[in-house]
N, C-alpha and C positions, 0 to 999 in steps of 0.2 A: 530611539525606536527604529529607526534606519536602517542602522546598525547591526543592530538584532536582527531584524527581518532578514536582513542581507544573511548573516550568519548563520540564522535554524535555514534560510533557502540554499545553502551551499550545503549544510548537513544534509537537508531530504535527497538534493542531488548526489551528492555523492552516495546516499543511503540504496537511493535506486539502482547505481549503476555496478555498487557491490552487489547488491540484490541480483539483478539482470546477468551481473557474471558468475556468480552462486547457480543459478537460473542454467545459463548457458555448461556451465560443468557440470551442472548434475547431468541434464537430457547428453551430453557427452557419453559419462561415464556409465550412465544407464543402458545408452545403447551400446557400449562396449560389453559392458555385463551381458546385457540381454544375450548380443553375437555369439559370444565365449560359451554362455550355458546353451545356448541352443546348439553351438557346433560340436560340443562334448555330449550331448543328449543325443546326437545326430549319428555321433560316432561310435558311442556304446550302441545304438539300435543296430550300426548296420555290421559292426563286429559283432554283436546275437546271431542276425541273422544269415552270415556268413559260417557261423560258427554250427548253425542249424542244417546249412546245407550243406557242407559238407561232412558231416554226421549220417545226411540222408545217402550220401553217394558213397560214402564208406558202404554201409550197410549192403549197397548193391553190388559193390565190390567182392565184400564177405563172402555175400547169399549168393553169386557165381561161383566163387573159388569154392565152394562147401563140395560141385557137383563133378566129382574125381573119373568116373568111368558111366556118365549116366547110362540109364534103357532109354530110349527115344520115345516109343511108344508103352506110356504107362499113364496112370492118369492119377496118381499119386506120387508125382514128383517133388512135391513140397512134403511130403511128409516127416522125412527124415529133417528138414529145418524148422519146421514148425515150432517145436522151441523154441531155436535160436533167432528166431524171426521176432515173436513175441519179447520173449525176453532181449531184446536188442534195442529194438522202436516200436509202439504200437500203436503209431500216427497217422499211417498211413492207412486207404482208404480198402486197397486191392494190392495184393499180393498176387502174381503169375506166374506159372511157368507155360512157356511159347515152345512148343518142339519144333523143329524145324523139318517135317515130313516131306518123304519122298510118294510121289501117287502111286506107287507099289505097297503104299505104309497106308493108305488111307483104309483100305477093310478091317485090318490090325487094330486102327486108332479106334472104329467107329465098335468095335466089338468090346475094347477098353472103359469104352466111355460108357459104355450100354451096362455093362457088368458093375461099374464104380456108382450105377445109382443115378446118372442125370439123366435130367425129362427128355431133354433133343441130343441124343448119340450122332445126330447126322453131321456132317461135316458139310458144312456151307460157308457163304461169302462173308462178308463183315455187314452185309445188310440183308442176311438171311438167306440168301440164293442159293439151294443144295449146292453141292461140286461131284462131277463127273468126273472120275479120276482116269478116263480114258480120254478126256481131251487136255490136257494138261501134261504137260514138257518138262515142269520144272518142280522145285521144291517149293512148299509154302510153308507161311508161318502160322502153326495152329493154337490156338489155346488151348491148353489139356488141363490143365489145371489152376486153382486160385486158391486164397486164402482172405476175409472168409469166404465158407460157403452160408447161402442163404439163399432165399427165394427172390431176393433180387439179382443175385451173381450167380447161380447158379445158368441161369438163360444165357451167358455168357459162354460156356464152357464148347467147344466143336468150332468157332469162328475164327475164319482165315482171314489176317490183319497184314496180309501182303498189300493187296491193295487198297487198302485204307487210305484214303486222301493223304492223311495227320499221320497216320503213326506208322503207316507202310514205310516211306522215308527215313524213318527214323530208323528202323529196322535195318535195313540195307544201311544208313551211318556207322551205325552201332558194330555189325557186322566187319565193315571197311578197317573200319579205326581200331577194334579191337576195346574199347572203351565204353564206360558208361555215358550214353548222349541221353538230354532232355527232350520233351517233347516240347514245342507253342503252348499256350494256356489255351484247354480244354473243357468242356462237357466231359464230367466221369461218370460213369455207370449206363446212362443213357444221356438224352437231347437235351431235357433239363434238369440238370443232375449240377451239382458245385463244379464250381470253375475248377481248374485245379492241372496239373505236370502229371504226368507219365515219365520215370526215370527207367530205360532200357538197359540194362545190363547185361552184354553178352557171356554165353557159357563155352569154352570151348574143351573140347576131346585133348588128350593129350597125345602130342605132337601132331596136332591137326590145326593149322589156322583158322577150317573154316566151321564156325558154332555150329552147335549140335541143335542149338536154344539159346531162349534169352530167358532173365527172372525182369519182372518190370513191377517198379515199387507204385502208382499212383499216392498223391498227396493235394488235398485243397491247399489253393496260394494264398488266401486268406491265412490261416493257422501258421504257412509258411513261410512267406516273407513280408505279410499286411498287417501280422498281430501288433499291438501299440496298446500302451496305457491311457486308459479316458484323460487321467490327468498331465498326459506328456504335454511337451512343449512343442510340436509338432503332429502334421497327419504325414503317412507315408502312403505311397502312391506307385503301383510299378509302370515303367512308360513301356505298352504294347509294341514287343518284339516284330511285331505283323505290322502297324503303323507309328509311325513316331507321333503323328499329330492324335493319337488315343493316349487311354489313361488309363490301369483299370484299379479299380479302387473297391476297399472293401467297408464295409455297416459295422454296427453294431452287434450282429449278430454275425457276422463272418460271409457274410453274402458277398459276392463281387462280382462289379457289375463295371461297363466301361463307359467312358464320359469324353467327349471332345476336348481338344486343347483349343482353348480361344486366344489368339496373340494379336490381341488390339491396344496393346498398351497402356488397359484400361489394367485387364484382370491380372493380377498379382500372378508373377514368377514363380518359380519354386525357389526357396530361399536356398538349397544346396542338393547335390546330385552324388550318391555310390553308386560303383558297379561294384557285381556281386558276381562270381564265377560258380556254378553250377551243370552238372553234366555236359560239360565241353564247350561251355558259351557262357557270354556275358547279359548280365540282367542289369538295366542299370533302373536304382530308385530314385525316385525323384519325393524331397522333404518341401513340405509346405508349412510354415509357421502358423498356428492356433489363434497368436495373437498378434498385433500391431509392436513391435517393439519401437516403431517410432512417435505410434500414438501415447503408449505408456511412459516413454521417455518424454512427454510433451507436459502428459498429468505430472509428472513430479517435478520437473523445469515450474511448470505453472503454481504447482504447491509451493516450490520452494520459494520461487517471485511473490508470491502473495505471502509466506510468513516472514520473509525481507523486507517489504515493504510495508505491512505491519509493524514490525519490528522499530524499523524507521520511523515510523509513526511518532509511535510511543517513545523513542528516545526523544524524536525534535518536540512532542508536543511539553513530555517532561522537561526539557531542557528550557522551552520556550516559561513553562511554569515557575523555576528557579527562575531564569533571567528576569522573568515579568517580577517578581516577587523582591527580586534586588533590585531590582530597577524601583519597584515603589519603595521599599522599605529606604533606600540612598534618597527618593523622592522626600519621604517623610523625613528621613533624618533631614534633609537641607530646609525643607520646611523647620523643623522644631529650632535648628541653628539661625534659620532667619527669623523667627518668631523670639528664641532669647535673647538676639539680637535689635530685635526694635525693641523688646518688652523694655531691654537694657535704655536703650537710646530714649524710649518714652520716659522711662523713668528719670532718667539723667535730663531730659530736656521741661518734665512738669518739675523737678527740682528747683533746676534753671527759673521755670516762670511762678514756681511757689515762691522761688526767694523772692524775687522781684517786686512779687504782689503784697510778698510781705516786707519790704524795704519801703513800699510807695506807703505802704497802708501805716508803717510807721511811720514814714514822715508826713502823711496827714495831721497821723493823731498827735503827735509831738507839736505840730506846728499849729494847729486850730488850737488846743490846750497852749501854748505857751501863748499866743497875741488873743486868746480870747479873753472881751473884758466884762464879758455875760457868760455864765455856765451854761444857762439856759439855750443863749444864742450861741455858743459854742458847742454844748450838745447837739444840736438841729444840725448844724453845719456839719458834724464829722459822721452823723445819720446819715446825712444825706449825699457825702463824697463816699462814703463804704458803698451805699446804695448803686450811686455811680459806677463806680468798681465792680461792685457783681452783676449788674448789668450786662457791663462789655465784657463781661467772664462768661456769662448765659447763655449773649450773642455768639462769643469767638466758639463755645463750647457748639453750640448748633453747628458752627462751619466747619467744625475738626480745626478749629484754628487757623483755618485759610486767609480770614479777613471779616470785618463789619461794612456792608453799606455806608452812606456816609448818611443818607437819608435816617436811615435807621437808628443811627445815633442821637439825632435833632430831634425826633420823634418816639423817641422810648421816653415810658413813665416815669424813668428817675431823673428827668431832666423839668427842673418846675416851668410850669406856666409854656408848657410847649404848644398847648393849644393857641399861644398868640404869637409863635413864633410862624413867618410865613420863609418855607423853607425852597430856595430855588438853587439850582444845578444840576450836571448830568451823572446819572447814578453808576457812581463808581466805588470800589471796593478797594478800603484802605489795609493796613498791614494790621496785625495784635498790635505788637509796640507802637503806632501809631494811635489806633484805635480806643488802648489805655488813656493814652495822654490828651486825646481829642475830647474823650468821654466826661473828664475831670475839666477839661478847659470849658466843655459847654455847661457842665454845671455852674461853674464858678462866675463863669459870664450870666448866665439864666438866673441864677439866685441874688444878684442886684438887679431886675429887674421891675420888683414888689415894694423897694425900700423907699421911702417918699414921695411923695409928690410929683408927679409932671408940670411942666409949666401949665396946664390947662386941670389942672386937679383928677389926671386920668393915669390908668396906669400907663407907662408905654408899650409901642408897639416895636416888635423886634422882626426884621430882617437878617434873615441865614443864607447867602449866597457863596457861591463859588464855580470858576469857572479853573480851562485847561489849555495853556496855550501851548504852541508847537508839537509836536513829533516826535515820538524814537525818544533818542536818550537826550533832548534839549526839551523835553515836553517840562511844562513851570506849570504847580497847584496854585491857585489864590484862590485864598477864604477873605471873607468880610462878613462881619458880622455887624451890625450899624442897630443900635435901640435908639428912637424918634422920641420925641416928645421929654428928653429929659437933658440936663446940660449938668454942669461939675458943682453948680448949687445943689442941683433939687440928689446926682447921684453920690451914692456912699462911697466914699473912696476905698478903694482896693484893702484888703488886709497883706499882711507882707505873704504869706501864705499863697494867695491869689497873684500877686505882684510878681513873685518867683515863678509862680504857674505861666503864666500872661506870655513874661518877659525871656523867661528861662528855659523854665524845661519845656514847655509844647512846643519850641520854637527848635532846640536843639534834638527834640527825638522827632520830629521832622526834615531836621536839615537844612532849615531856613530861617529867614528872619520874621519877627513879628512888631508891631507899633501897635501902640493905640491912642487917640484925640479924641477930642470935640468940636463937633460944629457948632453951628450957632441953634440948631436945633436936634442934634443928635450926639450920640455918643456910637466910636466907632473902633473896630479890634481889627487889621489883618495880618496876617499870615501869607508868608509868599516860601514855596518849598519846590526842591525836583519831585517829578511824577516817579523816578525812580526810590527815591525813599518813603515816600506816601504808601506807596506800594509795596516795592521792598520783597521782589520774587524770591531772593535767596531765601526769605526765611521762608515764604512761602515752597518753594523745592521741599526743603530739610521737612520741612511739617506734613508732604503728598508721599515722601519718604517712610517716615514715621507711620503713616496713617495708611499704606498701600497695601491690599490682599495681600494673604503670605503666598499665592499662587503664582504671584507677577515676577518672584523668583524666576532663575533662568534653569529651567527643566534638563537635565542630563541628557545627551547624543543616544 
């Protein structure tokens, strides 16, 4: 069982540690996976949205190059793209044409504007301030026209975006470079109005470097480089060109709004970073991961460890199930082979003691029947040695065949007249083959005790003693058996039967010698034998052999 144990304990062990490295490669190769689809998720979004903007800067491109010999002063300058406008992108929020007036141009423009239909013809600042074109020096940049028109763009139309904080700058870039420049992310239409770019695109005269005008596309940043799938693997996030430690981020509905960067080593990174080139600058997006790819790499490490160890279970508990099962059933078989083993031996050994019993029992009857000179009184006699004989077969049968008392011998009923037997010694346990021969001796001694007369016309009395003298393997049995009151007159002399008993066999399945006399008032038998054949453990072993649970077998490692 040791064994075992040891053995399903090195299966669980080793069960776990496959399990734990199953465990450890999976959260591996999950966060490899994860990495991969997020970085190819990451890189399809921002080649979209690279691919978006520069579509949008084409378009501003186009919508310049369309304007071949413009009029300065007209307030239908988109008209002639207005098609090509729509039909190109029509994502955008505002469409403009900027003229770039001289203060000689302003009564021209404001007559323009007055005739084309809009509610304020006046030509004023960017925050509504009329303009006095007698104090003024230089050229400004007007809005003369947009696309749509509506009653919220309309109010736009007459404002000079020279000096505009945001987009005056831009103008003058735009101008410089000759190129379409972006604006910062902005308020369009008014203060609170969607976030959103201003793309300027300068127009110029031919063979004049310096614009005549500009077309300026606006577009929300949300729709433009914020849009994402609910279901993506990431959020996308632009990081504020004005501050680095901003964010600005858009909803669900497209709203964008900006948010602090907090760098406490608490709040999660951005898992990867594009720039993105648009109207003559770099944008760069900053991607945030949806989900924990190291949490989720943790849930399947942990799945897969618990159906490993599971797993393990079930083989060591099954394995422990066969092993337990062979272990008893090899249990039983050694049982069943030690059980036909004694069955054998038993049998072989009541053989052994049937014959015997039937060899003694023959030569009773042979021997009372031949010197008997009474049927009668030889009937009684060979009653009464069988008697004998089942007896100590009764007795040895109660011990398992261990032994008889001795006391119990002198004192069982098939011995006559034992109530006047006074029986003294220290109670010790003789062998079967002893026991037999003891049992017939105190018969045969006990049955002349009735026959005739005592010198005093009494029956006699019988003394049964025996003592034990020495130790160990020198220790000596003596018996004495002495009847009183009778002498070689009054008793029956022996039958050769009894004589044989007496002289012969009790004395040699003892081991010792025996005599018997008379006194001048008794008549007297001993017996002198070793303590080791009186007793006689070998046979006693063979018979604790025989007789031993089939458990006391030696149970398998």
């Amino acid at each position: 069982m040791v064994r075992l144990g040891f053995i399903i304990g090195l299966a669980a062990i080793v069960g776990v540690l496959l399990s734990g490295l199953a465990a450890y490669r999976v959260h591996q190769q999950e966060l490899a996976i994860d990495r991969i689809a997020l970085a190819r998720a990451i890189d399809v979004h921002a080649s979209l949205v690279q691919d978006r903007l520069t579509e949008r800067e084409l378009l501003g491109r186009v919508a310049s190059g369309l304007f071949r010999t413009p009029s300065i002063v007209k307030a239908d300058m988109l008209e002639p793209l207005r098609n090509s406008i729509y039909a190109f992108k029509t994502d955008f929020v505002v469409a403009s044409w900027v003229a770039r007036l001289q203060p000689a141009e302003f009564d021209a423009a404001q007559r323009v504007l007055r005739q084309a239909g809009f509610p304020n013809s006046q030509l004023r600042n960017f925050d509504g301030q009329p303009l006095q074109a007698a104090q003024l020096d230089k050229p400004l940049e007007v809005l003369m026209d947009l696309e749509p028109r509506n009653s919220e763009t309309a109010g736009l139309v007459g404002r000079s975006l020279t000096d505009h904080p945001l987009l005056g700058p831009i103008f003058a870039r735009a101008a410089t470079e000759g190129t379409p420049v972006a604006s910062d992310p902005t308020p369009l239409l008014h203060a609170g109005g969607p976030t959103g770019l201003v793309l300027v695109a300068p127009v110029l005269q031919q063979g004049n470097d310096v614009p005549a005008g500009f077309v300026t596309f606006s577009y929300e940043l949300g729709p433009l480089m914020l849009a994402n799938d609910d279901n993506s693997l990431f959020s996308v996030v632009l990081i504020d060109p004005r501050n680095a430690d901003a964010e600005l981020v858009a909803d669900d509905r497209g709203d964008v709004s900006v948010r602090t960067v907090v760098r406490d080593g608490v709040t999660p990174a951005p898992s990867a970073q594009r720039t993105e080139r648009f109207g003559g600058r770099d944008w760069s997006l900053a991607y945030y991961a949806k989900k924990s790819s190291f949490a989720r790499a943790q849930q399947m490490a942990a799945m897969v460890a618990a159906i490993g160890i599971a797993l393990t279970g079930i083989v060591c508990g099954l394995f422990g199930y066969v092993a337990y099962s062979n272990l008893r059933l090899r249990r039983e078989i050694q049982v069943r082979i030690g059980f036909e083993r004694r069955l054998t031996a038993v049998i072989d050994e009541l053989n052994h003691r049937v014959k015997n019993i039937l060899a003694v029992i023959q030569s009773i009857v042979t021997r009372t029947l031949r010197h008997g000179s009474d049927v009668e009184v030889a009937r009684e006699l060979l009653i009464g040695r069988i008697h004998a004989m089942s007896n100590v077969v009764s007795l040895l049968t109660e011990s398992q065949w261990q032994g008889v008392k001795l006391r119990g011998l002198l004192e069982a009923r098939a011995i006559p007249h034992s109530e006047r037997i006074a029986v003294n010694g220290p109670d010790i346990m003789v062998s079967a083959r002893a026991a037999q021969s003891l049992s017939l001796l105190f018969f045969e001694l006990a049955s002349h005790t009735d026959e005739g007369l005592s010198l005093v016309g009494k029956h006699p009395n019988v003394v049964a003693q025996w003592e034990v003298e020495g130790t160990g393997a020198d220790a000596t049995f003596h018996f004495r058996w002495e009847e009183f009151n009778t002498s070689a007159a009054t008793r029956r002399e022996d039958s050769d039967f009894g004589t044989i008993l007496l002289d012969r066999v009790a004395p040699e399945a003892l081991g010792g010698t025996a005599k018997r006399y008379f006194t001048d008032v008794s008549y007297v038998y001993e017996v002198t034998a070793p303590m080791d054949t009186v007793v006689d453990m070998t046979e006693r072993d063979r018979t604790e052999q025989i007789s031993a649970p089939l458990h006391s077998a030696r149970k398998p490692r």
